[in-house]
N, C-alpha and C positions, 0 to 999 in steps of 0.2 A: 954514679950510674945506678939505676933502681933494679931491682929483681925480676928475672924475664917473669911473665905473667902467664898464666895458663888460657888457651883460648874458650875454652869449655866454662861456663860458670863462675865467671869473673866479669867487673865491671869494664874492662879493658878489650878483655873478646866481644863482650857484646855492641862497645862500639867500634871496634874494626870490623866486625860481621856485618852489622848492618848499617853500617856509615851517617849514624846520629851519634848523637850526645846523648852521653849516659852523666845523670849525677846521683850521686849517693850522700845522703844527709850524712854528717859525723857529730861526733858531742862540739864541736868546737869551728864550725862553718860546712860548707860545701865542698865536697872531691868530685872534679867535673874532669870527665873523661869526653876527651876532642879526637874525632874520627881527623887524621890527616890527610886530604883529598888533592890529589893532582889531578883535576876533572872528576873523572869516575872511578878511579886507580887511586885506592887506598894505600899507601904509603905507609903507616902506623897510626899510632894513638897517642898523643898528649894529654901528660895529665896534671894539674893544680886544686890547688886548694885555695879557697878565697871564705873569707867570712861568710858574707851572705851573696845572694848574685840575683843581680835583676834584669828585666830584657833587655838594657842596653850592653850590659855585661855579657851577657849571652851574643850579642848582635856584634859587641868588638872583639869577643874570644873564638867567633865562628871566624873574624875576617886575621885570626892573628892565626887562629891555625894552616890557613887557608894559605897565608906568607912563608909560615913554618915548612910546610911540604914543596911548595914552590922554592926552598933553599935547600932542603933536600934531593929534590931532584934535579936541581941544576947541580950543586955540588956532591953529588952522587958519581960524575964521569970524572971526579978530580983525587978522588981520594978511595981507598978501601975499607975504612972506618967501619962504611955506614954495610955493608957487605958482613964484616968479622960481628960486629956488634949481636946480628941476627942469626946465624948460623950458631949450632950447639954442637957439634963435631968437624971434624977433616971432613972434604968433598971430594969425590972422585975427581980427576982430569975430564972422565968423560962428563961427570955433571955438569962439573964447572962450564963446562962448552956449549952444553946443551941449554942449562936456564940461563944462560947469554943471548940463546939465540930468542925466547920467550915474550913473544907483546907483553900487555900489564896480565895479570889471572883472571880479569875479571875488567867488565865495561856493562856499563847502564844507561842508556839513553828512554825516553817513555815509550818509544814503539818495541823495546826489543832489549834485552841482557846476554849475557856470555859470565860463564866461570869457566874454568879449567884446573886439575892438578893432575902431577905430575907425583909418582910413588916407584921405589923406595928414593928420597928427595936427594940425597945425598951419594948415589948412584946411580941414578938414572943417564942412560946409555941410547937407546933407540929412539923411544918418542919423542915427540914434538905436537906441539899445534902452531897454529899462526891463523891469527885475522884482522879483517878490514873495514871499517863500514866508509864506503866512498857514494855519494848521493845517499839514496835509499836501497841501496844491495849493501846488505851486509855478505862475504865474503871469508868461506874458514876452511882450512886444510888442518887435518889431522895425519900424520904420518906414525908410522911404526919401520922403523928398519929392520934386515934382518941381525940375528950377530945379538954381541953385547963387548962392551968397553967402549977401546976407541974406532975401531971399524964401522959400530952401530953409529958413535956419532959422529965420525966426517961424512957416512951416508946421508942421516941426516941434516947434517948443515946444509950438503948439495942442492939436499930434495925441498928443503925450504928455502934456500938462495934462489933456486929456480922457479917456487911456485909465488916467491913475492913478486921478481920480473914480469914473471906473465902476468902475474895480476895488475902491474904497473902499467903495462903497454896495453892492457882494456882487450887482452884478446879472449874468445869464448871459453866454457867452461871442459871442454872437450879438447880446446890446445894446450889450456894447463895442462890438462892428464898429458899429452904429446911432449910437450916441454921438459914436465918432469922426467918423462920417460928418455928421451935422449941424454939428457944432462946426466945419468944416473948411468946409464949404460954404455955412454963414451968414458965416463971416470974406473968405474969400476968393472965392466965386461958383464957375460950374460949371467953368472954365475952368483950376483948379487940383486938382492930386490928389495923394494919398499914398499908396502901396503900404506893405503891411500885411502881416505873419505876426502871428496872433494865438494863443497855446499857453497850453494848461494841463495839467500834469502830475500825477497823483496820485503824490505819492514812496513811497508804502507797493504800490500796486498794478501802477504804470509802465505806466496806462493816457495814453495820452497824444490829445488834443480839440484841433484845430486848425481855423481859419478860416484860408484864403491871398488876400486881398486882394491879387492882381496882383503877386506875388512872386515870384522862383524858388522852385519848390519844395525842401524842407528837405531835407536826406541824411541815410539812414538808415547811420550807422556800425557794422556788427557784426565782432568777431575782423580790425580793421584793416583789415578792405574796404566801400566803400560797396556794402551789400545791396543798396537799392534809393530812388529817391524818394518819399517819402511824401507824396502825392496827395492832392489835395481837390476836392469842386465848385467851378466855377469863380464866383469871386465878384472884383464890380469895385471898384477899389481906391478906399478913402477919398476921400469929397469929391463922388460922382459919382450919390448919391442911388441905392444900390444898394437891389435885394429881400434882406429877410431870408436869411442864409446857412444853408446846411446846415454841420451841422457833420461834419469828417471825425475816427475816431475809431481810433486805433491803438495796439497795446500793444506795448511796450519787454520787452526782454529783458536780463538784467541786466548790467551792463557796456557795454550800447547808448549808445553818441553817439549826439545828434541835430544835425548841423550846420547853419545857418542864412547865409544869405549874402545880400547887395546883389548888386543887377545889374552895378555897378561893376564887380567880381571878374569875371565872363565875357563883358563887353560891351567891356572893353580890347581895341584893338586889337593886334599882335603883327607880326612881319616879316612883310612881303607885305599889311597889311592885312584882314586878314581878323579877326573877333574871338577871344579868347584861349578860350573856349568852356565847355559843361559838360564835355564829356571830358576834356581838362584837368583841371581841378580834382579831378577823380575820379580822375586819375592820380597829381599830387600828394597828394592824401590817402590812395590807395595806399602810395606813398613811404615816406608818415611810419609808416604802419602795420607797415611794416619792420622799423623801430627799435625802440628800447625805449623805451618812456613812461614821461616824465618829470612825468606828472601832466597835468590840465585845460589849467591857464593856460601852462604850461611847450611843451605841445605845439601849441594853437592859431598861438604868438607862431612857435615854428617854421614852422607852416604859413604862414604870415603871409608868412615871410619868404622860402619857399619858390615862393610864389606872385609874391611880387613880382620877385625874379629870375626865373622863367621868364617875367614880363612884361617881361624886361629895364628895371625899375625904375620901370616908366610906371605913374602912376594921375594920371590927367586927372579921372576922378568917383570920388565918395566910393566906399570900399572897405571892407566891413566886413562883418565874422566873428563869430558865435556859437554856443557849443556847449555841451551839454547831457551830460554824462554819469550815467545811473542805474546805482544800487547796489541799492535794494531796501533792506528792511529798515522794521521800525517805526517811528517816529518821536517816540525816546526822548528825542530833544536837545529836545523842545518840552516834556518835563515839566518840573514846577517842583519844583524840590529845595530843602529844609527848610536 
C-alpha cells in the first residue's frame, strides 16, 4: 500500500480536487493520476505508471477507473478496509455517527455544485448537512445541534431522519421546518434545539426559498466578494414549537455562491478573546476570491483551511462549511437517453 499523499501540492490532490487526470512526465514513462468518480462523488485517485500513453490509453484508463470506484463503492457496505485505510487517527463515537449519516461532500451537475466539510473531522458531534436534487429543485438542510458528543449527534440524526422524510413525501418548504420541529421535540422535550438553514434551489431559474431557523445567515458570494447576507423572517430553531415560517425568497445570478456556515466558524474565540466574527469570514472569503478558482470543492477546502489558521488552529465546537454555486442552464443531465 502507497504513502498517504498530501492534498495540497501534489499530483494526487490536484486530481481528487478537481476530478481530471493529472499526468506527470518521469525519466522513464508517464505517472498518470485517475480521479476515481462514482458520478460526481469523488471516491479517490489511482495512480500508474505506463511508458508512454496515448488517447486510447487515456480513453481505457478513464473507463478502468470509472470500474475501479464503482467496486469501490459497492463493496464499500461489505467490508471496513476501505473506511481504516483513509482515516489517520481514532474517531469519536459521535463522529463515527455523524459522517454515516453525510450524502457524497460534494455533487456537480452543469446547472449547479455543492461542497460541504465538516471540522474538527474526527469529532465532529452537532453538525450535519443533507441534500437532494430531485427534478430541477435542488434541496439542502444544514443543521447544528445543541450540546456536543453523543446528545448532539442523536439530535442530529432525528433532525435529518426527519428532514429526508419530508423531503421524500414532496411536502412544502415550511412543513419541513414543522416536521423537523415536532420530531425533535417529541424525542427530546422543550429543552433541546436544533438550528436549521433550510434551501431550495430552482437550477434552471436560480430562484433560490430559504427558512433560517436560528442560523447565521447564509453569504451571498458574487464576482469574489460577499454582496451581501441573505436574510430571512426571523424563525426559532428546531425543537422549540415555532409558528409556521415565512418563507424568504431570493434569486441567484449566475456564477453566485451561496455560502452557509455553523456558528462554530465565528463564535471561536481568537487572541484577546474576543470571538473570531462575521467580518472575518468576509474577509477571508475576500482572500480566496483573489485567486483563481480551483473549482467548488477545491476552493471551500481552501477556505477551510484559511479559516482555521486565522483561528490559529482552534475549533473547540463543530465547524462547518457549505456552498452552493449556480450555473443556470436547463437541465439536460436529468433526460433519459435511449
Amino acid at each position: 500500500m502507497g504513502q498517504p499523499k498530501p492534498m495540497a501540492d501534489s499530483p494526487a490532490g490536484r486530481a481528487f480536487l478537481s476530478a481530471d487526470v493529472v499526468e506527470v512526465a518521469q525519466v522513464r514513462g508517464v505517472r498518470m493520476y485517475l480521479p476515481l468518480l462514482d458520478g460526481s462523488d469523488q471516491v479517490g485517485v489511482m495512480a500508474l505508471t505506463l511508458d508512454a500513453v496515448t488517447d486510447d490509453d487515456r480513453r481505457l484508463l478513464r473507463r478502468l477507473a470509472g470500474l475501479v470506484a464503482d467496486m469501490l463503492v459497492t463493496k464499500n457496505a461489505y467490508t471496513d478496509q476501505f473506511f481504516l485505510t483513509r482515516r489517520r487517527e481514532p474517531m469519536s463515537v459521535s463522529a463515527e455517527i455523524q459522517w454515516s449519516l453525510l450524502p457524497p461532500l460534494s455533487m456537480s451537475v452543469p446547472q449547479i455544485e455543492v461542497a460541504g466539510i465538516l471540522e474538527p473531522a474526527y469529532r465532529v458531534a452537532g453538525d450535519s448537512f443533507d441534500y437532494a436534487l430531485n427534478d430541477n429543485i435542488l434541496q439542502v438542510a444544514v443543521i447544528d445541534a445543541m450540546g456536543h458528543g453523543l446528545d448532539a449527534a442523536s439530535m442530529a440524526t432525528i433532525a435529518i431522519g426527519a428532514y429526508r422524510h419530508a423531503r421524500r413525501v414532496f411536502i412544502s418548504l415550511a412543513e419541513k421546518y414543522a416536521f423537523m420541529d415536532d420530531a425533535i421535540s417529541r424525542q427530546f422535550g422543550p429543552d433541546h434545539f436544533v438550528t436549521a438553514q433550510l434551501m431550495q434551489v430552482n437550477i434552471t431559474t436560480g430562484e433560490l426559498e430559504l427558512v433560517n431557523a436560528g442560523h447565521p445567515a447564509p453569504l451571498l458570494i458574487r464576482d469574489g466578494r460577499v454582496a451581501r447576507t441573505l436574510e430571512s423572517a426571523t424563525t426559532l430553531p428546531v425543537g422549540f414549537g415555532g409558528e409556521e415560517p415565512r418563507i424568504a425568497v431570493h434569486m441567484l445570478q449566475r456564477d453566485d455562491r451561496v455560502l452557509c456556515y455553523t456558528d462554530g466558524i465565528i463564535e471561536e474565540r481568537v487572541a484577546g478573546g474576543e470571538p473570531f466574527g462575521e467580518e472575518r469570514l468576509i474577509r477571508c472569503v475576500k482572500r480566496l476570491g483573489e485567486e483563481a478558482s480551483e473549482g467548488v470543492r477545491a476552493d471551500l477546502r481552501r477556505l477551510s483551511h484559511t479559516l482555521k489558521q486565522e483561528r490559529s488552529e482552534r475549533t473547540s465546537d463543530d465547524a462547518t462549511l457549505f456552498m452552493i454555486e449556480w450555473h443556470g442552464g436547463a437541465a439536460d443531465h436529468l433526460a433519459v437517453v435511449d
